[in-house]
SEROVO-149689 format. One record per residue (C-alpha): residue number from 1; residue in one letter; chain; x, y, z. Coordinates in pm, 1 decimal. Layout:
<tordrens>
+-----+---+---+----------+----------+----------+
:   k : r : c :        x :        y :        z :
+-----+---+---+----------+----------+----------+
: NUM : a : A :        X :        Y :        Z :
...
+-----+---+---+----------+----------+----------+
</tordrens>
This chain:
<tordrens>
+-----+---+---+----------+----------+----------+
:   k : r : c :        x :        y :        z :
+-----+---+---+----------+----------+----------+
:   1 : x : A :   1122.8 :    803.1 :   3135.1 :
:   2 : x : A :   1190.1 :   1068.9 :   2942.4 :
:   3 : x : A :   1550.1 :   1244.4 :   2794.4 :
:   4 : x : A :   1559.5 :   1595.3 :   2675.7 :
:   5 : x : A :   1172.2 :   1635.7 :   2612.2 :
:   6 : x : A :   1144.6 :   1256.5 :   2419.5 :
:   7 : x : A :   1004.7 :    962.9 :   2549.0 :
:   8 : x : A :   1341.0 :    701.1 :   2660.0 :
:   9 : x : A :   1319.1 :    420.2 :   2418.5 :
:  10 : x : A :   1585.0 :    211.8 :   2538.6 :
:  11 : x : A :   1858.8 :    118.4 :   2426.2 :
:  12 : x : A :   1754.9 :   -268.5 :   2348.6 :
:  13 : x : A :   1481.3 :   -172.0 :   2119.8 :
:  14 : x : A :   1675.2 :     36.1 :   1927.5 :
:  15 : x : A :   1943.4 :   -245.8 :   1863.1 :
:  16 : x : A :   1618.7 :   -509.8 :   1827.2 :
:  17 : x : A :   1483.3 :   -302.7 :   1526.0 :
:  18 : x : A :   1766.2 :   -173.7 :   1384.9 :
:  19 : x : A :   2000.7 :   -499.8 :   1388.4 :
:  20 : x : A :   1916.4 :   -873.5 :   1354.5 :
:  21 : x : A :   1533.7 :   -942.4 :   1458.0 :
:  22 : x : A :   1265.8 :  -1202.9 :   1359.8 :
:  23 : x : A :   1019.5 :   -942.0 :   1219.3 :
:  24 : x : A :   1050.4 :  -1043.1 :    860.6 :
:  25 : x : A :    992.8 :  -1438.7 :    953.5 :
:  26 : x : A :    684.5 :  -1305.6 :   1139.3 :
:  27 : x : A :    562.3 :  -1099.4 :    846.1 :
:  28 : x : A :    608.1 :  -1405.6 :    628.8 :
:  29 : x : A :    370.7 :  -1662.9 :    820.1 :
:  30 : x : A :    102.9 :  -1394.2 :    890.4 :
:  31 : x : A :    129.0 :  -1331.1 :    511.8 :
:  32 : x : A :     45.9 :  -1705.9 :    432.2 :
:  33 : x : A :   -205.4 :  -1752.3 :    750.6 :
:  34 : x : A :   -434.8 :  -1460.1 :    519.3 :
:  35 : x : A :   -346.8 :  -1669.2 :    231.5 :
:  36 : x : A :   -468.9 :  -1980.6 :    427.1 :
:  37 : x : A :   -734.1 :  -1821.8 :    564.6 :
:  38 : x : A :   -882.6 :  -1662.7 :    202.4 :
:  39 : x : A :   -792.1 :  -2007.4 :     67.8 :
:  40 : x : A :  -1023.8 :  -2184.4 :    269.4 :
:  41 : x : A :  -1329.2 :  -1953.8 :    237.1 :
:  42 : x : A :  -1269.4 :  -1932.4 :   -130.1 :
:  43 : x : A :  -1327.0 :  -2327.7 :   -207.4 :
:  44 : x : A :  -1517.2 :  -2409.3 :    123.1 :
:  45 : x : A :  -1248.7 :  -2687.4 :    188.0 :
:  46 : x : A :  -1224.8 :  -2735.9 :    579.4 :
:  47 : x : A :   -920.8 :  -2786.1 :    712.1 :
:  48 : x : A :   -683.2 :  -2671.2 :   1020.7 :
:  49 : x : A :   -461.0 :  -2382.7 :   1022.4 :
:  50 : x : A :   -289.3 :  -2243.5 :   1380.7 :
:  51 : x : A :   -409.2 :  -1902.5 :   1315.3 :
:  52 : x : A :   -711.3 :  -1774.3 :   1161.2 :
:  53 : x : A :   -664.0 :  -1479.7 :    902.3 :
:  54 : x : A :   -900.4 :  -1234.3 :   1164.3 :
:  55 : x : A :   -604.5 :  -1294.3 :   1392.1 :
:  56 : x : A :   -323.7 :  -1236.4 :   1176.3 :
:  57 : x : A :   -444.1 :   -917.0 :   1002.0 :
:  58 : x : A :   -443.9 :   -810.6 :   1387.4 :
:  59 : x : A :    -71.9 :   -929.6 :   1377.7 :
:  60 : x : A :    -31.4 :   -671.7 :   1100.2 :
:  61 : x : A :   -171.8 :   -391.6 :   1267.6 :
:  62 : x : A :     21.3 :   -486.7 :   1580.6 :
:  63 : x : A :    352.0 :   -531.5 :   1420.3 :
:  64 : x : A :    302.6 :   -224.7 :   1253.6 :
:  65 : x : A :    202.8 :      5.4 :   1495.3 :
:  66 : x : A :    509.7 :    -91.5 :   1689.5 :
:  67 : x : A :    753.0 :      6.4 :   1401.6 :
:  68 : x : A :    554.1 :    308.4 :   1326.1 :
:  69 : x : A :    546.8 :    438.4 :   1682.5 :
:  70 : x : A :    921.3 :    398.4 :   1769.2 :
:  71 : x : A :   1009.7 :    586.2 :   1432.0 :
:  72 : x : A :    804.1 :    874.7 :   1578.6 :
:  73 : x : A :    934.8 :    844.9 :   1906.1 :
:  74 : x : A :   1272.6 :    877.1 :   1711.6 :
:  75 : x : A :   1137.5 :   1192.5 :   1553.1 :
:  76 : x : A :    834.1 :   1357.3 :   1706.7 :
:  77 : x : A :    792.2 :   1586.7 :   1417.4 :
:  78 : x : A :    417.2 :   1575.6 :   1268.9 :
:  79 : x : A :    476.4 :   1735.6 :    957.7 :
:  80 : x : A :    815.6 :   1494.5 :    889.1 :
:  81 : x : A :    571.3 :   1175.3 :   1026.4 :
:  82 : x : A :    267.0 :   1318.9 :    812.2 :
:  83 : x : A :    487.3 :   1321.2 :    480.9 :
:  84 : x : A :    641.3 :    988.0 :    539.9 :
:  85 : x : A :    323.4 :    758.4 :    563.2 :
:  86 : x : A :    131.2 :    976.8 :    278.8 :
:  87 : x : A :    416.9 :    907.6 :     39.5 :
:  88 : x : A :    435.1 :    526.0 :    210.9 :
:  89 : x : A :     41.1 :    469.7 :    166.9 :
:  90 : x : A :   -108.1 :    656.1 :    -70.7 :
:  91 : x : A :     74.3 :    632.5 :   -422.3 :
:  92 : x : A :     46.0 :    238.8 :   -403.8 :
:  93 : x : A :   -351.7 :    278.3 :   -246.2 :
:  94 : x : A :   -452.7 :    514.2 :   -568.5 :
:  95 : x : A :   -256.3 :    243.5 :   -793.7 :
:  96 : x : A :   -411.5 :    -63.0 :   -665.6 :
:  97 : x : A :   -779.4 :    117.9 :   -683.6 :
:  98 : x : A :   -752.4 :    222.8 :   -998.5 :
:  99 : x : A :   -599.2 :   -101.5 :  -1147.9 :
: 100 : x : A :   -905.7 :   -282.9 :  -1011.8 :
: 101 : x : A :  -1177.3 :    -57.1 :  -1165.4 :
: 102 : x : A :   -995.2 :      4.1 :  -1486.9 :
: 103 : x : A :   -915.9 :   -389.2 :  -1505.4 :
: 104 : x : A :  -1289.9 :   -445.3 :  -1397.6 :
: 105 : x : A :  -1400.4 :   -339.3 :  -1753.4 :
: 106 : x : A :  -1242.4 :   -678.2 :  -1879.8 :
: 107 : x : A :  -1394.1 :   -934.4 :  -1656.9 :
: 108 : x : A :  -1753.4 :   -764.9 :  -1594.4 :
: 109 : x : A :  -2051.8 :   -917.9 :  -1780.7 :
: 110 : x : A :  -2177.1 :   -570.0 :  -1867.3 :
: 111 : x : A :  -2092.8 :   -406.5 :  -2147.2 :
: 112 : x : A :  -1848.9 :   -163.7 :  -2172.0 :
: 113 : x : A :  -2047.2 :    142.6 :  -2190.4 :
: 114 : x : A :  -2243.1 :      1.9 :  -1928.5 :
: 115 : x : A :  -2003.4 :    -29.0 :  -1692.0 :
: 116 : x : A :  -1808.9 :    266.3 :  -1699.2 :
: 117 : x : A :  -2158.5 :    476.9 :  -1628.1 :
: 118 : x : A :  -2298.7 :    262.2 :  -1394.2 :
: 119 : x : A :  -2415.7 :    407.1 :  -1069.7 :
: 120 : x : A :  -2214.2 :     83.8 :   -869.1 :
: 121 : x : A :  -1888.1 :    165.3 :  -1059.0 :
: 122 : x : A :  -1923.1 :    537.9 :   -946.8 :
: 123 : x : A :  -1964.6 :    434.8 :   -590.3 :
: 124 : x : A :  -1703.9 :    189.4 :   -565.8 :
: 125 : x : A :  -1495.4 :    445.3 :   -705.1 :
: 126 : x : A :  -1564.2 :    753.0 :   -471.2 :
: 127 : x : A :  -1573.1 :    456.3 :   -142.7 :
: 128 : x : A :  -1253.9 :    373.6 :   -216.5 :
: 129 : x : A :  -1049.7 :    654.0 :   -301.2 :
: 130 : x : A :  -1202.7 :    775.0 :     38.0 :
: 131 : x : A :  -1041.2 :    430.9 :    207.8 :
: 132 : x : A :  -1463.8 :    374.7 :    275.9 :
: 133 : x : A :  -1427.5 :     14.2 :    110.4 :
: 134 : x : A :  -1736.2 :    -85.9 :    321.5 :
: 135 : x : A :  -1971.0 :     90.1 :    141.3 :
: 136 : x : A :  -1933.8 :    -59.5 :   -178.4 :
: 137 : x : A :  -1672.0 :   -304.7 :   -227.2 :
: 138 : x : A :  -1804.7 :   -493.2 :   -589.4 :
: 139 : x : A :  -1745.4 :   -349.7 :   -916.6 :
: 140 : x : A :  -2072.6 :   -395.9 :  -1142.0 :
: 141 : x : A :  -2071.3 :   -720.4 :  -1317.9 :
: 142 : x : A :  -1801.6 :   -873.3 :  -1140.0 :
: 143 : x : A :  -1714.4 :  -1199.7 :   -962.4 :
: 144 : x : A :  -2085.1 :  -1211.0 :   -918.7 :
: 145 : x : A :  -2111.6 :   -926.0 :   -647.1 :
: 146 : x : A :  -1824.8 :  -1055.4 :   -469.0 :
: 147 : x : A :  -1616.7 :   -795.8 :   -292.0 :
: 148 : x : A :  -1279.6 :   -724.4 :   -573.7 :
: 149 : x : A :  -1046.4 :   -651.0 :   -314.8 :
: 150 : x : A :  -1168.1 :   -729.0 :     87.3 :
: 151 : x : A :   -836.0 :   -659.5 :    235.2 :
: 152 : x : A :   -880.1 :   -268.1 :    146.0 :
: 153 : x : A :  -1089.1 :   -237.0 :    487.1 :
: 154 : x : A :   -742.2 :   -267.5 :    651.6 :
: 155 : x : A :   -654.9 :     63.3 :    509.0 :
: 156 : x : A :   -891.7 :    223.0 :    669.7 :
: 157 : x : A :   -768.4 :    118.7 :   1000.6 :
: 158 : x : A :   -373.8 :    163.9 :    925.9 :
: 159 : x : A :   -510.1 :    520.9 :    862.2 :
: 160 : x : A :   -728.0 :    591.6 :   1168.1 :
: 161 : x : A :   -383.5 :    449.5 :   1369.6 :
: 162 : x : A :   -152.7 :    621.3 :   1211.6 :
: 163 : x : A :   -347.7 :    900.7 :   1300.6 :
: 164 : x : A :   -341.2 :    759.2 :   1702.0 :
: 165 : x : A :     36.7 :    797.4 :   1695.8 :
: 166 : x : A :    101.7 :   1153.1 :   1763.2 :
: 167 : x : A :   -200.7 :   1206.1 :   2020.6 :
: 168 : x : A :    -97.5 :    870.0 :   2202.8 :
: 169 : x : A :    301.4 :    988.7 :   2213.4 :
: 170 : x : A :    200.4 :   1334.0 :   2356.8 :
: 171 : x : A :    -51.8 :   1172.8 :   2635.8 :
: 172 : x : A :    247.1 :    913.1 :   2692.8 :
: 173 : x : A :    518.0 :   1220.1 :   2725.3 :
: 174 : x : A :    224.0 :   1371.8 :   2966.2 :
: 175 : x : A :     81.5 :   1081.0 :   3186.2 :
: 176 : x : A :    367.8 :    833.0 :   3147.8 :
: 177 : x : A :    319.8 :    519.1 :   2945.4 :
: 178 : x : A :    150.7 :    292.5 :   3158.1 :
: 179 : x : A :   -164.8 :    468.0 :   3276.7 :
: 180 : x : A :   -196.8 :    530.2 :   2913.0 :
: 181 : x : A :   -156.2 :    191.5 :   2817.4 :
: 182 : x : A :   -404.2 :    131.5 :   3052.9 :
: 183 : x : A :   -656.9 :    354.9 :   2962.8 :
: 184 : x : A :   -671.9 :    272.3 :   2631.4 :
: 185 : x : A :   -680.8 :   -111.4 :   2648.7 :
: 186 : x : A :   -969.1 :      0.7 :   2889.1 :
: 187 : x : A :  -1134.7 :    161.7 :   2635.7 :
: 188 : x : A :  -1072.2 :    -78.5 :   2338.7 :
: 189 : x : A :  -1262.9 :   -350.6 :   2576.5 :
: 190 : x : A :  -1514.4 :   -123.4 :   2604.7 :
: 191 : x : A :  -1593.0 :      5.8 :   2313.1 :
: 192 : x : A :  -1583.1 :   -342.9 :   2134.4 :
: 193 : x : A :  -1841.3 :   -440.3 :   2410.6 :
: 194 : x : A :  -2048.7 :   -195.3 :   2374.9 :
: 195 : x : A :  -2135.5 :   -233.2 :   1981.1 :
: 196 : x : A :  -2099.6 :   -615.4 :   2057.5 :
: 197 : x : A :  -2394.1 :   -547.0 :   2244.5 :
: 198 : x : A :  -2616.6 :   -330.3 :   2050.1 :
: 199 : x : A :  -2563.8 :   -554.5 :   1727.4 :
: 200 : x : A :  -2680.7 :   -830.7 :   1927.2 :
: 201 : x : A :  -2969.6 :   -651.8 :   2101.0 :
: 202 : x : A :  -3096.6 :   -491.3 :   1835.2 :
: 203 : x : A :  -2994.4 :   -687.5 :   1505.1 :
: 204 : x : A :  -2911.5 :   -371.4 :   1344.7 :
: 205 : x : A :  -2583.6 :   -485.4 :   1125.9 :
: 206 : x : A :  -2434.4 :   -112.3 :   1173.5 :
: 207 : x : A :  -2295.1 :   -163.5 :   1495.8 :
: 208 : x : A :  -2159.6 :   -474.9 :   1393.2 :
: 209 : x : A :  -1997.1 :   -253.8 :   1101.1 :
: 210 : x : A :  -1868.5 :    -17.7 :   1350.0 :
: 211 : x : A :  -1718.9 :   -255.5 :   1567.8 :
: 212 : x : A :  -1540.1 :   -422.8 :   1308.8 :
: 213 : x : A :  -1447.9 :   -133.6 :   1103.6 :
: 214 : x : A :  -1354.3 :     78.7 :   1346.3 :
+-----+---+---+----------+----------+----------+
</tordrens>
């Protein structure tokens, strides 16, 4: 439906988000099911949890793409929605970054001149900063080439559907929801398939980067 050129959001989400809702109860036990999950991987201890940390990143993404999404619906303005996730993203994204390579210096078995020009600490620097955690996510020397901070994939993601928003509203105002909802789960199903496929066919681990990264 659609009132005065915006999409109809109803009346009952409005009062769901903006008055008493369970979203910060939610947040909470996906929170500790990535905790769990890391947990467990971490000391190799087996044990039961009713929701694996895969499935509550998803949670994330799902819970915050529907926040996201009715604040543009609220205001369709790009350069207003633009502003308000760069200043919401990126100041914390540079911090935590930086904190990690700086702080790397202190725990890395190289020496300090070492580090700072090594070739790894360069890449993990420019991968980063360019939300490209994939490509090099250990600092030289440290926690034994472990990755320093996994959970910065997710950025990369939050990005790529933040981006999603506007085109998805404008198709929505365009098509009407459904056949776009439709369309798009389509093609999620698809496309997940398809590189499900070609890792498995051909063993080549960059579709099963794609997949998962994208």
């Amino acid at each position: 439906m659609r009132t005065s050129g915006k999409l109809w959001i109803g009346k009952s989400v409005g009062e769901v988000i903006q008055g008493e809702n369970s979203f910060d109860i939610i947040r909470y036990f996906l929170s500790f099911a990535v905790l769990v999950g890391h947990f467990r991987v971490i000391t190799g201890i087996p044990y039961y949890f009713p929701m694996s940390s895969v499935d509550a990143v998803h949670g994330f993404f799902i819970l915050s793409g529907f926040l996201v999404f009715y604040s543009y619906m609220r205001n369709p303005d790009i350069r207003h929605y633009t502003e308000r996730r760069t200043r919401r993203i990126l100041p914390p994204y540079v911090f935590i970054v930086t904190l990690c390579w700086m702080g790397g210096v202190l725990v890395s078995t190289l020496p300090v001149g070492e580090y700072l020009f090594s070739a790894q600490l360069w890449k993990y620097i420019v991968a980063n900063y360019s939300f490209l955690n994939f490509i090099e996510p250990a600092l030289p020397g440290c926690f034994q080439g472990e990755a320093v901070n996994g959970s910065l994939w997710t950025m990369k993601v939050e990005i790529l559907l933040y981006i999603t928003v506007p085109i998805v509203y404008y198709l929505m105002k365009k098509f009407r929801p459904f056949p776009v909802f439709i369309v798009i789960f389509i093609f999620s199903t698809l496309y997940n398939e398809l590189f499900y496929y070609l890792n498995e066919k051909t063993g080549n681990e960059i579709f099963g980067i794609l997949k998962r990264q994208v």
